[in-house]
C-alpha positions in Angstrom: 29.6 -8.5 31.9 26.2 -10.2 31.5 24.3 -9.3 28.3 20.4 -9.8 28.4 18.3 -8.9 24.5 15.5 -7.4 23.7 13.2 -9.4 21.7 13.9 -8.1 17.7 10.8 -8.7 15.6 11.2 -7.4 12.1 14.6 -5.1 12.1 12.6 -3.1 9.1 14.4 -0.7 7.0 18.4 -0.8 7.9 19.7 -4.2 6.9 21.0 -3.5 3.3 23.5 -6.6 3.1 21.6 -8.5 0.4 21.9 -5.4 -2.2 25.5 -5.1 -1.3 27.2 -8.4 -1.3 27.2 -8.5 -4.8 30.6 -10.2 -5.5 30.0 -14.2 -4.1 28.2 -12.7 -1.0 31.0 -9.8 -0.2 30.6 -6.3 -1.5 34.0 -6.4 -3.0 36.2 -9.2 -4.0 38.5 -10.6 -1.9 39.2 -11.0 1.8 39.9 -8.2 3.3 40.3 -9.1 7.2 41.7 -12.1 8.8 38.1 -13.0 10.8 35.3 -13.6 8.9 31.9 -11.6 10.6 28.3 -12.9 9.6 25.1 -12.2 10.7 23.9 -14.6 13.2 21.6 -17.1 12.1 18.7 -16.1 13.8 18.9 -12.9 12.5 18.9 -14.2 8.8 16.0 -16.0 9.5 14.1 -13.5 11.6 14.5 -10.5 8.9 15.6 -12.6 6.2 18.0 -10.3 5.5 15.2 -8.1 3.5 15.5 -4.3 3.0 13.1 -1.8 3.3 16.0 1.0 3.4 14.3 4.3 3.4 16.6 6.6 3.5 19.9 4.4 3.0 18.1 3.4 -0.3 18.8 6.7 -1.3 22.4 6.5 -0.3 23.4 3.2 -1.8 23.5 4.4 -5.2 25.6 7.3 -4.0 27.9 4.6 -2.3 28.0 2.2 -5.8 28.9 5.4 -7.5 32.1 6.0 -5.1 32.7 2.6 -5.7 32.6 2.8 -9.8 35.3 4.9 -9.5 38.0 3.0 -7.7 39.5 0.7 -10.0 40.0 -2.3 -7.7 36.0 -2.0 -7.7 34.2 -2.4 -11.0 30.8 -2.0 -9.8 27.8 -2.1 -12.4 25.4 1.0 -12.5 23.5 0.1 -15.5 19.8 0.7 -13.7 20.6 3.8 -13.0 18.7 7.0 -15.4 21.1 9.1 -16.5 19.4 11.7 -16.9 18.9 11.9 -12.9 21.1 13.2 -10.1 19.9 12.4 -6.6 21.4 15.1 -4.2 21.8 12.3 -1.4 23.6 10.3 -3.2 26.3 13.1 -5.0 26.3 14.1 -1.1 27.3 10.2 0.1 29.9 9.9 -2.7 31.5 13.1 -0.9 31.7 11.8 2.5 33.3 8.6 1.4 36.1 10.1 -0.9 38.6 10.0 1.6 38.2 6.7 3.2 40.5 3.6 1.9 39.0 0.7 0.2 40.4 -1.6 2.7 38.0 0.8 5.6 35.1 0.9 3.7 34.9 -3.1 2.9 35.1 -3.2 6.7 32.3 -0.4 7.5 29.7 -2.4 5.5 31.0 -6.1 6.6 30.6 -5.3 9.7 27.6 -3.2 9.1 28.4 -0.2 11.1 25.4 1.4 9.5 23.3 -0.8 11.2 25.0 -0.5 15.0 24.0 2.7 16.5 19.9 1.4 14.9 20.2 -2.1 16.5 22.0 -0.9 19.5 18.8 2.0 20.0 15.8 -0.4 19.1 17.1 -3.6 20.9 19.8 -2.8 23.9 19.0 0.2 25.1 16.5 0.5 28.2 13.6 2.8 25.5 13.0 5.8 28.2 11.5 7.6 25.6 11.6 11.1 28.0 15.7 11.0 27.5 15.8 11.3 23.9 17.6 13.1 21.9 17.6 14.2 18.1 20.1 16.0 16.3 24.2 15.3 17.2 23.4 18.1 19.9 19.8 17.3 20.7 18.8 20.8 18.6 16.0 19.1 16.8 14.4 17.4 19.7 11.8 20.1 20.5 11.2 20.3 16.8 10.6 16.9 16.0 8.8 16.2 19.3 6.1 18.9 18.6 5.6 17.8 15.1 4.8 14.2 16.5 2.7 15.3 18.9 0.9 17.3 16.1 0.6 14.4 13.8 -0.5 12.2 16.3 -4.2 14.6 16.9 -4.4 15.2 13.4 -4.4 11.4 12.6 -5.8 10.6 16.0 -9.4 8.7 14.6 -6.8 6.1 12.8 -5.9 3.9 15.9 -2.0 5.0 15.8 -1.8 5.5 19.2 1.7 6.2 21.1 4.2 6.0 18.5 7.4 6.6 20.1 10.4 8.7 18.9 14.1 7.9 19.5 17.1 8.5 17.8 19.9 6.9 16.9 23.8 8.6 17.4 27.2 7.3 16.0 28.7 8.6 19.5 26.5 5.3 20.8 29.4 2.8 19.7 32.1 4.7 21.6 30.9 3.3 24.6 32.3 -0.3 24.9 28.8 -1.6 27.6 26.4 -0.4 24.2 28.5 -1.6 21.6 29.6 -4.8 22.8 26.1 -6.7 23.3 25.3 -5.1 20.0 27.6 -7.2 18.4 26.6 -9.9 20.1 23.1 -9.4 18.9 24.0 -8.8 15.5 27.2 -11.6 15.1 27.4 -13.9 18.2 28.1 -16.8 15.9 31.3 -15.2 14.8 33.2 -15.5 17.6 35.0 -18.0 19.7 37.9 -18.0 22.0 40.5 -17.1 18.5 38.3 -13.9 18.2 36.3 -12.4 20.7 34.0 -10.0 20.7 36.2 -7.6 22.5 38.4 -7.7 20.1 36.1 -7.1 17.1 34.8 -3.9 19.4 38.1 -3.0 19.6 38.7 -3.4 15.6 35.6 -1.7 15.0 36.7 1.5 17.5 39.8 2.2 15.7 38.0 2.1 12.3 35.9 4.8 13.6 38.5 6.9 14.7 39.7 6.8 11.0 36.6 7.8 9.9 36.3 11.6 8.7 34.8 13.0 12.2 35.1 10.0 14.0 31.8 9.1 15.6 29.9 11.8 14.0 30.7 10.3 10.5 27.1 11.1 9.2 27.0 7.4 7.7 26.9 5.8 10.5 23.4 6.9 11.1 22.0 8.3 8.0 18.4 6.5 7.9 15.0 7.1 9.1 12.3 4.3 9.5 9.2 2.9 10.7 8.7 -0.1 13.3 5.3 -1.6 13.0 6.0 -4.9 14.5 8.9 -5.0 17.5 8.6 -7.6 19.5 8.8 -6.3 23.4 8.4 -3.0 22.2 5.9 -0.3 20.9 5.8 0.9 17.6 8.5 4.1 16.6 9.9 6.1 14.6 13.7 6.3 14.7 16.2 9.3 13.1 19.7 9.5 13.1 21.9 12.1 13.2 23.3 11.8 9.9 19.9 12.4 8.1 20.1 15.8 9.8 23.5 16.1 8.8 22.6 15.9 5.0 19.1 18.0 5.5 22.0 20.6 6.7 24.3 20.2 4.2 21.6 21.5 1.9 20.5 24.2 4.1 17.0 22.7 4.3 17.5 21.9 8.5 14.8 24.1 9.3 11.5 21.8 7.1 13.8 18.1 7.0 13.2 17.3 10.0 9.4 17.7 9.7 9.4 16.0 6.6 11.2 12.8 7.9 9.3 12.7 10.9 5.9 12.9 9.1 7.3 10.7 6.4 7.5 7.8 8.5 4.3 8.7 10.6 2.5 8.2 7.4 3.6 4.4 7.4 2.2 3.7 10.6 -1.0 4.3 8.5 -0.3 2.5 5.8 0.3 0.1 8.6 -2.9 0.9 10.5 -5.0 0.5 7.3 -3.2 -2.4 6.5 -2.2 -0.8 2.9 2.1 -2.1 3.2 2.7 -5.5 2.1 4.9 -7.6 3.3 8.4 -8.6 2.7 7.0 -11.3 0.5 6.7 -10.4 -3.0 7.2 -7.2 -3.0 7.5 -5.4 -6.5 9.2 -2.0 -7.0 6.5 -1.1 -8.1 4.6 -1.5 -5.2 7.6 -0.1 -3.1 8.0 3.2 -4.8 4.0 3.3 -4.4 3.9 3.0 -0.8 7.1 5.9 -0.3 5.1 8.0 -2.9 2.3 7.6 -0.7 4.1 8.4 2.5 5.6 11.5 1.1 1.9 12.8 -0.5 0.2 12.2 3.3 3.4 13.8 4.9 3.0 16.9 2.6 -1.1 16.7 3.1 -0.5 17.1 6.9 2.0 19.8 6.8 0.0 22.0 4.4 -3.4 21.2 6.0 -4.6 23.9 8.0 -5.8 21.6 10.9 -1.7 20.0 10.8 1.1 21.4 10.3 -0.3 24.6 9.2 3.1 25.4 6.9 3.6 29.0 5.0 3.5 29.1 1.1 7.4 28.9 1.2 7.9 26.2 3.7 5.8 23.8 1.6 8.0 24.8 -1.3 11.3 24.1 0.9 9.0 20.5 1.8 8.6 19.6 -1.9 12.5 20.1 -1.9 13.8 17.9 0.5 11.7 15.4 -0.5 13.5 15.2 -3.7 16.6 15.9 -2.4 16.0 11.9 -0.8 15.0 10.8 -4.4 16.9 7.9 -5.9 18.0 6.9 -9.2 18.7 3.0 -9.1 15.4 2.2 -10.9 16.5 -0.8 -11.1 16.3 -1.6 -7.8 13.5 -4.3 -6.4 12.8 -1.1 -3.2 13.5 1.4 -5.2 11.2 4.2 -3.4 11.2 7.0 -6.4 13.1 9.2 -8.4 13.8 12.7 -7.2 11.5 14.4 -9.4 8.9 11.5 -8.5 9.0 12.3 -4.7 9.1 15.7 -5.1 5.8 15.2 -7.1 4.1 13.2 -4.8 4.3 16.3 -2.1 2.8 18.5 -4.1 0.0 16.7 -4.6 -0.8 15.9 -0.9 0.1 19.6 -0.9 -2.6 20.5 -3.4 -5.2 18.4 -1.8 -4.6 19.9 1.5 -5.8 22.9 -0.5 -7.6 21.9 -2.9 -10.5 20.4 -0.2 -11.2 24.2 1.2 -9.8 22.9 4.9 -12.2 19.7 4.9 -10.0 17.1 6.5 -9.6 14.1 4.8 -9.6 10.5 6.8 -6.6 9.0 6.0 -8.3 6.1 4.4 -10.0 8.4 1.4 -6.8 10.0 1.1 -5.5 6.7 0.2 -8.0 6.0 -2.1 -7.7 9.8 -3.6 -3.7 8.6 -4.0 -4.3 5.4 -5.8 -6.6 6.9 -8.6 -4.0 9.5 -9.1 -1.1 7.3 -9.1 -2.7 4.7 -11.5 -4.4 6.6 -13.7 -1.0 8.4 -14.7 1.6 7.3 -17.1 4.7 10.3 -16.3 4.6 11.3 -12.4 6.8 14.2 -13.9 4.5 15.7 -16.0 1.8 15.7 -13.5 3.2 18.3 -11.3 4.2 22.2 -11.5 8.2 23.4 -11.2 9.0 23.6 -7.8 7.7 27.5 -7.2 8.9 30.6 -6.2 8.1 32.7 -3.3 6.8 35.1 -5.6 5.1 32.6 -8.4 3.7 30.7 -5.2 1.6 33.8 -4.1 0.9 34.7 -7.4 -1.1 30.9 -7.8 -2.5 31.8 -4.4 -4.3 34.9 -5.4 -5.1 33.5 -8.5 -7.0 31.0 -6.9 -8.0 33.3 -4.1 -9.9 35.6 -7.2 -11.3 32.3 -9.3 -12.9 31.4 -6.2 -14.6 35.0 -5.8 -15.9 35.2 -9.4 -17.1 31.8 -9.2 -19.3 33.3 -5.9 -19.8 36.8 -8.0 -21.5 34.6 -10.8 -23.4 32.6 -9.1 -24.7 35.1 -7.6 -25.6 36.9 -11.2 -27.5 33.8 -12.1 -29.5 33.9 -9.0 -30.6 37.1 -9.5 -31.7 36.7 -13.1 -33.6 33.8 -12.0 -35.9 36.0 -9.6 
């Protein structure tokens, strides 16, 4: 079979190995396969190995925590909060209680996380018109309508054409996609002792043992941004297992809108030139620029011009996005607590309303974002419980009646002043 590659420029978001190899470069200790797998050099030079993990940042913590727990594996979660529960991660730790040590060394060795990604960005032939998203393709006139959306409400910003794919575990079942994808990812790992049919092989049968096989939501459970791709145009790229967990919560119906607009947002950032780059970058800085994403995301879906959302899907919005939160503080990408994210929606929320339908360039929202992100010491304290249906409309028509007796006495004043 002859194997041709797509050019791979910065692999953003999905390569988590340097945050997991904590034990002498192996996420646990000791060996537990006979063939050693690396990532080819020219992949550790091109991405460095650097993580911008979006969702799977999320997860990790959730995966550390399954970890804790098995007493072969004394993992350290000391920059975690205790006081915080990220529902993505208790939901992670549930879909990896039945796999074996021994498996799950193997799915992150051989970073099967990363497969179905690589294999979507890099192999395939990108004919963006047979997408898919959703293990059945029942989000793909959802999330194409909300990109389409985004795109004209955003359209003075120069993002032009962003294109949407996503990314499906049932990808690696078929030897002529998985095959050159581990030769992408680990061509210097074999040779004529260990081929990369057999690895393929290997890594089929660990599937099967998987809980659902293919479908085993971790296998695609991220969402991200491309700015850069060699060869290719920027995208945004979902997998199935993100709507998986947006399911499991029964928040299906607003998670994909949420995601999709999420990651829009960075092509801003990217646009306006307001993400750094891999060098230096400071949590700080990284829980900034996913705060930000998730305040324009909620901006646009509550904006009357956007997404246009009801009282109560805005209130679902502000929920999913910290049902994503994570608690690893500690971590150098760690992209916000759940409380914090949550927070951050309902400000873009708020400004959406707050501006009486003006619409806001992306570029002053920015600025609006920075002075309210700086000039705060507690994110938490900055923003109302998450609302109910009821207490929502009640705020509503408070509003709604401060607005008319602000007109009413004006209009009193006028008059006295004839």
């Amino acid at each position: 079979m002859t194997t041709t590659f797509k050019g791979f420029g910065t692999l953003r978001v999905f390569l988590v190995l340097s945050s997991l190899r904590i034990i002498e470069g192996n996420l646990f200790s000791g060996n537990h396969h006979v063939h050693p797998i690396q990532l080819d050099d020219s992949i550790q030079h091109f991405h460095k190995v650097f993580v911008d993990k979006e969702i799977w940042n999320e997860a990790n913590n959730g995966i550390r925590a399954v970890m804790v727990s098995r007493e072969d594996n004394p993992l350290s979660t000391s920059n975690t909060i205790p006081s915080c529960s990220s529902p993505s991660a208790k939901w992670l730790e549930e879909q990896t209680a039945s796999i074996s040590n021994d498996d799950l060394n193997k799915f992150f060795d051989w970073t099967l996380y990363v497969l179905p990604f690589a294999y979507k960005l890099y192999i395939q032939d990108q004919d963006e018109s047979q997408e898919y998203f959703g293990r059945y393709g029942q989000y793909t006139e959802e999330i194409r309508d909300i990109g389409d959306e985004a795109q004209d409400f955003w359209s003075y910003a120069g993002v032009d054409d962003v294109h949407l794919f996503g990314a499906h575990g049932s990808d690696l079942a078929d030897l002529d996609k998985l095959i050159p994808t581990l030769e992408l990812m680990f061509r210097g790992s074999y040779d004529s002792d260990y081929s990369v049919q057999e690895h393929a092989t290997e890594i089929q049968a660990l599937i099967s043992r998987l809980p659902e096989g293919y479908n085993f939501p971790l296998l695609t459970f991220n969402a991200f941004a491309t700015d850069d791709m060699e060869e290719s145009e920027p995208s945004i790229i979902i997998g199935d297992g993100y709507f998986e967990f947006q399911k499991s919560i029964s928040m299906d119906s607003e998670g994909p809108e949420y995601a999709l607009t999420h990651e829009f947002s960075h092509h801003l950032q990217y646009a306006f030139g307001t993400v750094p780059t891999s060098n230096g970058l400071s949590d700080q800085y990284a829980r900034k620029q996913e705060l930000m994403a998730d305040a324009f995301s909620a901006y646009f879906l509550a904006h009357n011009n956007g997404g246009d959302m009801t009282a109560d899907e805005i209130s679902n919005i502000h929920r999913v996005a910290y049902s994503v939160g994570d608690c690893d503080v500690g971590n150098d990408l760690h992209h916000g607590t759940p409380s914090e994210r949550r927070c951050a929606t309902v400000w873009g929320a708020q400004m959406a309303d707050s501006n009486l339908g003006r619409h806001l360039n992306a570029l002053e929202l920015s600025y609006q974002f920075d002075s309210w992100f700086n000039d705060i010491d507690d994110i938490d304290a900055m923003c109302d419980p998450i609302l109910s249906t009821e207490s929502a409309a009640s705020v509503s028509n408070t509003k709604q009646t401060l607005v008319v007796l602000q007109a009413v006495i004006a209009g009193i004043f006028l008059l006295a002043l004839v």
